[in-house]
C-alpha positions in Angstrom: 34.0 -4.6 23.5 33.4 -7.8 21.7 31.5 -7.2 18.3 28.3 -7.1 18.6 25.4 -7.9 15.5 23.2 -5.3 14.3 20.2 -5.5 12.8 19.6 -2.7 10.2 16.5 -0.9 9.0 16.4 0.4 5.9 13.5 3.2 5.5 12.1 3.4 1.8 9.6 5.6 1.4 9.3 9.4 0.2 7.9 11.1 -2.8 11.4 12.5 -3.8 10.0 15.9 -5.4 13.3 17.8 -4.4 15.0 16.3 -7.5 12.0 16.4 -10.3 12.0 15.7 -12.7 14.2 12.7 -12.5 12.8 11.9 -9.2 8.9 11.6 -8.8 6.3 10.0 -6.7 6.1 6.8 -8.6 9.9 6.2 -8.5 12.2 8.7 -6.0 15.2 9.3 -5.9 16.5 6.5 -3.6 16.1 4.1 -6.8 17.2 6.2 -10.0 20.6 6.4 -10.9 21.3 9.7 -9.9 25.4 9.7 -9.3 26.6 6.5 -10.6 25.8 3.3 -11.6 24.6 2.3 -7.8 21.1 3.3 -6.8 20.6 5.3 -3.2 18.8 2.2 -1.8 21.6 -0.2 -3.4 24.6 1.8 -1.6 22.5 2.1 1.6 21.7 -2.0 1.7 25.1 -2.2 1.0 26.6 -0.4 3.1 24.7 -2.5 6.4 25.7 -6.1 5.3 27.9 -8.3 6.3 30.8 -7.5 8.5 34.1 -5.7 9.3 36.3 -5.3 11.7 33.9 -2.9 13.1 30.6 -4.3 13.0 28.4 -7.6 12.1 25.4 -7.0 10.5 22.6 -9.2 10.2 19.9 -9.6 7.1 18.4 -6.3 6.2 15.0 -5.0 7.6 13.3 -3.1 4.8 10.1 -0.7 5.6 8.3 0.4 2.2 5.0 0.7 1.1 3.1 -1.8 -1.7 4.1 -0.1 -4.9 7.7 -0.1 -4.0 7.6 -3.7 -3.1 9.4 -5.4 -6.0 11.4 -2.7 -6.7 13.1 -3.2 -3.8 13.5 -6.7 -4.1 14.8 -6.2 -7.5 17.5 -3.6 -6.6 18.7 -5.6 -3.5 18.9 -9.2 -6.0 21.1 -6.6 -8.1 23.5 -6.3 -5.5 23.6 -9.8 -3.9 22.0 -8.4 -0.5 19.2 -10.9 0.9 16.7 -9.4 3.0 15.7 -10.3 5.9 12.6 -9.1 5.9 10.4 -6.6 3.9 7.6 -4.7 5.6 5.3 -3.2 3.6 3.2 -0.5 5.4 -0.4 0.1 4.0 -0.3 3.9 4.0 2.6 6.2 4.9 2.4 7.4 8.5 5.8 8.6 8.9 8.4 7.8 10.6 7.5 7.0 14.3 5.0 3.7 13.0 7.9 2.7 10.9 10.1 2.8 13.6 7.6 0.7 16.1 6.7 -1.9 13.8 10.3 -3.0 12.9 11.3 -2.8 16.6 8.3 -4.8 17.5 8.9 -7.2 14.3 12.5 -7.6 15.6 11.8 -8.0 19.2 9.6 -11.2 18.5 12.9 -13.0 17.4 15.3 -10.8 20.1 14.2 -8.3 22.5 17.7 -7.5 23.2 18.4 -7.1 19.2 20.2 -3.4 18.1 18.7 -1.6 15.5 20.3 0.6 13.5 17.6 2.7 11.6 18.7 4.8 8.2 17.0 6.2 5.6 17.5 4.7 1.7 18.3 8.3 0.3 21.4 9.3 2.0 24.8 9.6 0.3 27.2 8.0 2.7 31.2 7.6 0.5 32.9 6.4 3.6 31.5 3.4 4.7 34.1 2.5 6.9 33.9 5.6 8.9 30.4 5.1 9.2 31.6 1.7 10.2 33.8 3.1 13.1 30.8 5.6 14.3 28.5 2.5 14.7 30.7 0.8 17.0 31.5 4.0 19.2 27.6 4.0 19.3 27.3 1.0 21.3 28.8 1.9 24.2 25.6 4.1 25.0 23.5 1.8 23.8 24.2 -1.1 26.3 23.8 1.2 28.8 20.6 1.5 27.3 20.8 4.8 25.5 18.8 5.9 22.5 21.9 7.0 20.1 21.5 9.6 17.4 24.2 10.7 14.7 25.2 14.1 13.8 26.9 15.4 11.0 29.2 18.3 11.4 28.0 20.9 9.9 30.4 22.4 6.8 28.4 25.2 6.2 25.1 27.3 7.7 22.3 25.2 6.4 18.6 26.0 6.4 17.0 22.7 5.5 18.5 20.7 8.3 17.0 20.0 11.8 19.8 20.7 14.5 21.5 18.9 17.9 23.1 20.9 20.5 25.7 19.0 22.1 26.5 19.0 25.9 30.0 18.8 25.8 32.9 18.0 22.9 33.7 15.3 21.9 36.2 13.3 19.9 34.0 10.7 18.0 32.8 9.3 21.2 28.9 9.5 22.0 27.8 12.7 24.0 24.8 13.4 25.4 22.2 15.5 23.8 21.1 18.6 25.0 18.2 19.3 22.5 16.9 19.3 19.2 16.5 22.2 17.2 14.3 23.1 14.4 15.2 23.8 10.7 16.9 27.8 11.5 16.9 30.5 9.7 20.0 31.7 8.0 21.0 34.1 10.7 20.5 31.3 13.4 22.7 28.8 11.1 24.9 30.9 11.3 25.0 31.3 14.9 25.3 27.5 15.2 28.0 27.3 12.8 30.1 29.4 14.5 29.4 28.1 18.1 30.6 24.6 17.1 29.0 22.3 19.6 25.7 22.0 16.9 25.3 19.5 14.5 23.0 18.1 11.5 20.6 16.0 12.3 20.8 13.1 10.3 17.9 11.1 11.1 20.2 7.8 11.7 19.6 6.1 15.0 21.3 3.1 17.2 19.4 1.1 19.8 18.3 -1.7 21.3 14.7 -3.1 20.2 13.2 -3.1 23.8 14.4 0.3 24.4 12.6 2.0 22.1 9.8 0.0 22.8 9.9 1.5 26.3 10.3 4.7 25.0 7.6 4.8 22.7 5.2 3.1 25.8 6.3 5.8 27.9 6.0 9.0 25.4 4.3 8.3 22.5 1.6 5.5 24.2 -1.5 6.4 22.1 0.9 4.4 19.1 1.6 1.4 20.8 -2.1 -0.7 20.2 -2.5 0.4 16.8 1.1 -0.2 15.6 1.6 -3.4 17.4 -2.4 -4.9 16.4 -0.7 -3.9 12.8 2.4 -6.5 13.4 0.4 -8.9 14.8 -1.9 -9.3 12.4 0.1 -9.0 9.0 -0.3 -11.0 6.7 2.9 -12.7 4.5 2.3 -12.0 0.9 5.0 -13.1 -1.5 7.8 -13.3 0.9 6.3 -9.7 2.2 5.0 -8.9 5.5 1.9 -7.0 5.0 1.3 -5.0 8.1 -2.7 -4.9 8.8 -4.5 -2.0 7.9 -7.5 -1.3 9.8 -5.2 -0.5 12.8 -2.7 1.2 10.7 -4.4 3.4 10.1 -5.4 4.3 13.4 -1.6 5.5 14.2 -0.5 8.7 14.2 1.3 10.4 11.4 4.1 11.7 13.5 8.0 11.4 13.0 10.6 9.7 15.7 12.1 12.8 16.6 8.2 14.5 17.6 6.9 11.2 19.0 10.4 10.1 21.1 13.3 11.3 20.7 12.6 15.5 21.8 10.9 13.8 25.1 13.3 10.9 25.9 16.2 11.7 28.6 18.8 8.8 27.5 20.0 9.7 24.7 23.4 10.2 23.3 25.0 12.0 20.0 27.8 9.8 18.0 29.3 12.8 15.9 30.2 11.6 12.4 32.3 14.0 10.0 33.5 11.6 7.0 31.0 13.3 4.6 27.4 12.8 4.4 24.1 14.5 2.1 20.9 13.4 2.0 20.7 15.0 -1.5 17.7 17.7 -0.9 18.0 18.9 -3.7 19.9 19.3 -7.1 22.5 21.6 -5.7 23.5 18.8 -2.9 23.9 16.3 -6.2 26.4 19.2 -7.6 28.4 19.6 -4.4 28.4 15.4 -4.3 29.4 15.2 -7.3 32.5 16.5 -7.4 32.6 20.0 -9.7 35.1 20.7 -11.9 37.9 23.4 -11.4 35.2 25.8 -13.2 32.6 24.1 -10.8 30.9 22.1 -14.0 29.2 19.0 -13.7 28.3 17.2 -16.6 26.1 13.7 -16.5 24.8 11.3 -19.3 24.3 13.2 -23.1 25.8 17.1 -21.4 28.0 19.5 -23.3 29.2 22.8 -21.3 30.4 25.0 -23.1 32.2 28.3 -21.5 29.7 27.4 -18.2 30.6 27.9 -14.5 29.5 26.7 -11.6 26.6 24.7 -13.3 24.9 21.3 -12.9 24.0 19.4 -16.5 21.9 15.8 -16.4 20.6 14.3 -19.4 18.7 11.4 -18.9 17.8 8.9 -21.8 18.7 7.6 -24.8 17.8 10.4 -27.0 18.6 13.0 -25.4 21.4 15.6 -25.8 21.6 18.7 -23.5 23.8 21.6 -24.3 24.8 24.7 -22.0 26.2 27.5 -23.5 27.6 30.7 -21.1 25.4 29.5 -18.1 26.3 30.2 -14.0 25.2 29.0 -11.6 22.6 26.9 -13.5 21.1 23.6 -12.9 19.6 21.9 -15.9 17.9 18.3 -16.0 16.7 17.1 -19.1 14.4 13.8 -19.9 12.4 12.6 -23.0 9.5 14.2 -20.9 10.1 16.9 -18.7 13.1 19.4 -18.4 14.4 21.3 -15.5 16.0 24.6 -15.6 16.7 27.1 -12.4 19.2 28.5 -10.6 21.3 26.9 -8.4 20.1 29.2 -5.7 16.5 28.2 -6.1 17.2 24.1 -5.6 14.6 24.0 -2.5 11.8 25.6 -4.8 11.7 22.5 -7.2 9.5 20.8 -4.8 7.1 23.7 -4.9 7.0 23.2 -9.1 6.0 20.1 -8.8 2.8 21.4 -6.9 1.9 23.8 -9.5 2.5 20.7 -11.9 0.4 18.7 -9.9 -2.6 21.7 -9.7 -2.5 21.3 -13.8 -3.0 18.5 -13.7 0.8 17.1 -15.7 1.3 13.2 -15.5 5.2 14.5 -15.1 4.3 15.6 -11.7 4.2 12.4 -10.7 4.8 9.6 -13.0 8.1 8.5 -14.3 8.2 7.9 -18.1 9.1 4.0 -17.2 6.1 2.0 -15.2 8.4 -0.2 -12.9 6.0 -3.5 -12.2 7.4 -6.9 -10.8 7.7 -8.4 -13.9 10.1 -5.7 -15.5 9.0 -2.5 -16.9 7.4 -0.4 -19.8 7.5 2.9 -21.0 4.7 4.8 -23.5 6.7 6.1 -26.9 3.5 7.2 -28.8 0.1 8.2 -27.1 -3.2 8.9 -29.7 -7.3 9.3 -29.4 -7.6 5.8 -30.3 -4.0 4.2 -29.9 -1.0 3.3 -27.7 3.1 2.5 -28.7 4.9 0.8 -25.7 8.3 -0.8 -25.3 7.8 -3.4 -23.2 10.9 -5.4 -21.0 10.8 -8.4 -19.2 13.3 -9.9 -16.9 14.4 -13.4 -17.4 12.0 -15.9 -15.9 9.4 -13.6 -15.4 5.3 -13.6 -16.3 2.6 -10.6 -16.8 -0.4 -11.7 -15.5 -3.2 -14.1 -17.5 -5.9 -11.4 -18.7 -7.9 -9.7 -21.8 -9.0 -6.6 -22.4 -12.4 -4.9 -22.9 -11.7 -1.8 -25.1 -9.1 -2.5 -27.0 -6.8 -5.7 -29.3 -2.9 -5.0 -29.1 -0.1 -6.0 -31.9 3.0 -7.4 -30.1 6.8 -7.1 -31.8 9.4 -8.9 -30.2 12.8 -7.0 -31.0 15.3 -8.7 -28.5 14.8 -11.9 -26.6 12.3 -14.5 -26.9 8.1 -14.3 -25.7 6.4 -17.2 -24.6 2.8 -15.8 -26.3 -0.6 -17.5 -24.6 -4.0 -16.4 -26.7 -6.9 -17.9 -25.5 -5.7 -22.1 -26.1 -2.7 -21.2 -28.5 0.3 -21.0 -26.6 3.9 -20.5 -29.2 7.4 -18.7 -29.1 7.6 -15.5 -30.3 11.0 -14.5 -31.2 12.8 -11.5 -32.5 11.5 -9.7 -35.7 8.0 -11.8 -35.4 5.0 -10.5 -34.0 1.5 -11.4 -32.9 -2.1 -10.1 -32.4 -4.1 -10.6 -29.9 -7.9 -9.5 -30.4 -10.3 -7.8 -28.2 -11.6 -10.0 -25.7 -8.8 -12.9 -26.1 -7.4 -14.2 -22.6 -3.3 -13.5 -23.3 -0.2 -13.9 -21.5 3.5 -12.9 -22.3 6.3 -14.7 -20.7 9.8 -14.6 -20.8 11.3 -18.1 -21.1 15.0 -17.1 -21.5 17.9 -16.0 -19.9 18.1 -12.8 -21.0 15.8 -9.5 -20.6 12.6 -9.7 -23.6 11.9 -6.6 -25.2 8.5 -6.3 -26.9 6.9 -3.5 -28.7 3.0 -3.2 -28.3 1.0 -1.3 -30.4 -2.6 -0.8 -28.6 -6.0 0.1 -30.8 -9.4 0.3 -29.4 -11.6 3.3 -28.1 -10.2 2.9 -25.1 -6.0 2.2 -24.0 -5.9 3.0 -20.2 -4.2 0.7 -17.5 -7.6 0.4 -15.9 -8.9 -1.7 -19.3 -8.0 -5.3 -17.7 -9.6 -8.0 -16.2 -6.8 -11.0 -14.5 -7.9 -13.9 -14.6 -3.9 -15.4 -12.8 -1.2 -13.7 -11.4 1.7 -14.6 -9.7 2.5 -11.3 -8.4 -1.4 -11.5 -6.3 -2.3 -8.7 -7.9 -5.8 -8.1 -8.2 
């Protein structure tokens, strides 16, 4: 078969509360550092670009939502992947609107165009199996099959959907019989040991107008909403903003509920080169590679006389120590700390609820605020002040603005600031500082070529984000 070019779609979205604390709503785990020096999202744009013997990919499709936007930008620019296009949804709906408004984005420019849709979060070592498994995939899909992949299934696993297979097969696609829901552990079981079941691994291969049929024959009542949302967008920025109003008229629903369950062409590609979508903080263990006393250690972690135990500390002063622990999972940051058994991984996500309830920023911030212009992080928080270290990238601009409530010192300790107060405009650079009173229109910029690093010491009777008025911005924020 002569190679053919894929289009991939990257989908970026989740609130990644399986791996709290160092995952959290405001930045999940598909952009943290959890196993390397790689993000998630980084090894899964990589993975889809360029080409192999295999497969030709063409510029990635990325789905996200508006607070993810530059992040994802900025993690792709880290890795020397250009998009091809970013999509940003204006709510979540799940996966079946996602799925719809790329194909129908895609199918503008080709009709005939394959898709290969994947999440950001999934560990994936072997790329060049995955590679191979692409390209059995598309001899179903140009006889216009919708092609799933399953992972075989190393042990009885309870958070994993299911496909039955209709016959073996030796890497080549096979049809599907059904889907099947997350089991119990005596069904697992069951499943295990028949053979012909596999994980469901929420990857799929087809063309553009085949989905499109398949959504317009089983999930119709998506159709005018999702595709009134791609015709109307709006580019923002080198984003494509899908419209609103009818976005939020789709259904929240997932591919597999909408399409795939109903559908009758569709095919399994069976892939066994090692795969995890990292559920949780025992799935980071396993993919991490234990020790011969089944010990991982990442970051500032000391194990001492520990077995079968997970240790992560996470930032620059921290230092985590387990002493006689088994089968323990600890993850430590300046803010929050983790500690359950290994056994109890899939409860995490029920801890951050409780956190949530209470009312704990951990719940769902990260100690870092990621914005487009780099990021800052609160080191000291008072009644009537704020301490902040501040970085900005190379190049980059906060907004033009002033505040109502409160004046703010600025220290540059690395780099050099660009400093706007009201007319004045001067460089800042390291071991000087600046003030900047209540009221006073101010800007910080980054002129050089490496990242500034500021700290900001807020006073006033009020310090919340909320306190600004922007007068220019280049990021169109309002």
């Amino acid at each position: 078969m002569p190679q053919s070019e894929i289009t991939p779609v990257i989908l970026c979205g989740g609130s990644g509360s399986r791996l709290w604390p160092l995952s959290r709503k405001s930045y999940p785990k598909q952009f943290v550092e959890l196993m390397g020096p790689e993000t998630l999202f980084q090894a899964a744009a990589k993975r889809v670009s360029g080409a192999t013997d295999d497969v030709r990919f063409a510029p990635v499709t990325v789905l996200t939502n508006s607070d993810f936007r530059f992040i994802v930008t900025e993690q792709l620019h880290a890795v020397g992947v250009d998009p091809g296009a970013v999509l940003i949804e204006p709510e979540g709906r799940n996966t079946a609107p996602a799925i719809l408004a790329a194909a129908l984005h895609i199918a503008k420019e080709n009709p005939q165009a394959i898709m290969l849709v994947a999440p950001s979060d999934h560990v994936i070592p072997d790329a060049a199996a995955f590679h191979e498994a692409i390209r059995a995939g598309l001899s179903a899909v140009e006889r216009g099959d919708l092609v799933t992949f399953g992972i075989t299934a190393t042990h009885p696993e309870t958070a994993y959907g299911y496909l039955e297979l209709s016959a073996p097969s030796d890497g080549q696609p096979v049809k599907l019989s059904r889907f099947v829901e997350k089991p119990d552990a005596d069904t697992a079981q069951s499943m295990l040991e028949a053979g012909n079941f596999l994980w469901n691994a929420g990857i799929f291969l087809f063309r553009a107008s085949d989905i499109i049929a398949a959504f317009k024959a089983h999930a119709p009542d998506l159709m005018e909403p999702v595709q009134a949302a791609v015709d109307e967008a709006q580019v923002d920025l080198g984003f494509l903003r899908l419209a609103p109003e009818p976005w939020a008229q789709a259904d929240d629903i997932s591919i597999d509920y909408a399409v795939m369950e109903r559908a009758e062409a569709l095919s399994v590609v069976p892939f066994s080169a090692g795969w995890s979508d990292l559920g949780g903080w025992d799935a980071v263990w396993r993919e991490s590679g234990p020790d011969a006393t089944g010990v991982v250690t990442r970051g500032a972690a000391t194990a001492l006389d520990c077995k079968n135990t997970l240790l992560q500390a996470v930032g620059e002063r921290m230092e985590l120590v387990g002493i006689g622990l088994d089968n323990i999972m600890a993850v430590a940051m300046n803010d929050a700390v983790l500690v359950a058994d290994m056994s109890c991984a899939q409860d995490v996500k029920k801890a951050v609820t409780v956190l949530k309830d209470q009312g704990a920023l951990q719940a769902t911030q990260f100690p870092k605020d990621h914005r487009p212009w780099g990021w800052f992080e609160s080191l000291v928080i008072g009644g009537r002040f704020q301490v902040k270290r501040i970085l900005v990238h190379p190049g980059a601009a906060l907004s033009l603005q002033s505040h109502v409530h409160r004046s703010e010192h600025w220290i540059v300790v690395e780099g050099t600031a660009r400093v706007t107060i009201d007319d004045d405009v001067r460089l800042v650079t390291e071991n000087q500082s600046v003030y900047i009173p209540v009221g006073a229109v101010h800007r910080m910029e980054n002129p050089g070529k490496v990242p500034m690093v500021l700290i900001e010491v807020q006073t006033g009777s009020y310090v919340g984000e909320d306190d600004i008025v922007r007068y220019e911005d280049v990021y169109a924020r309002k």
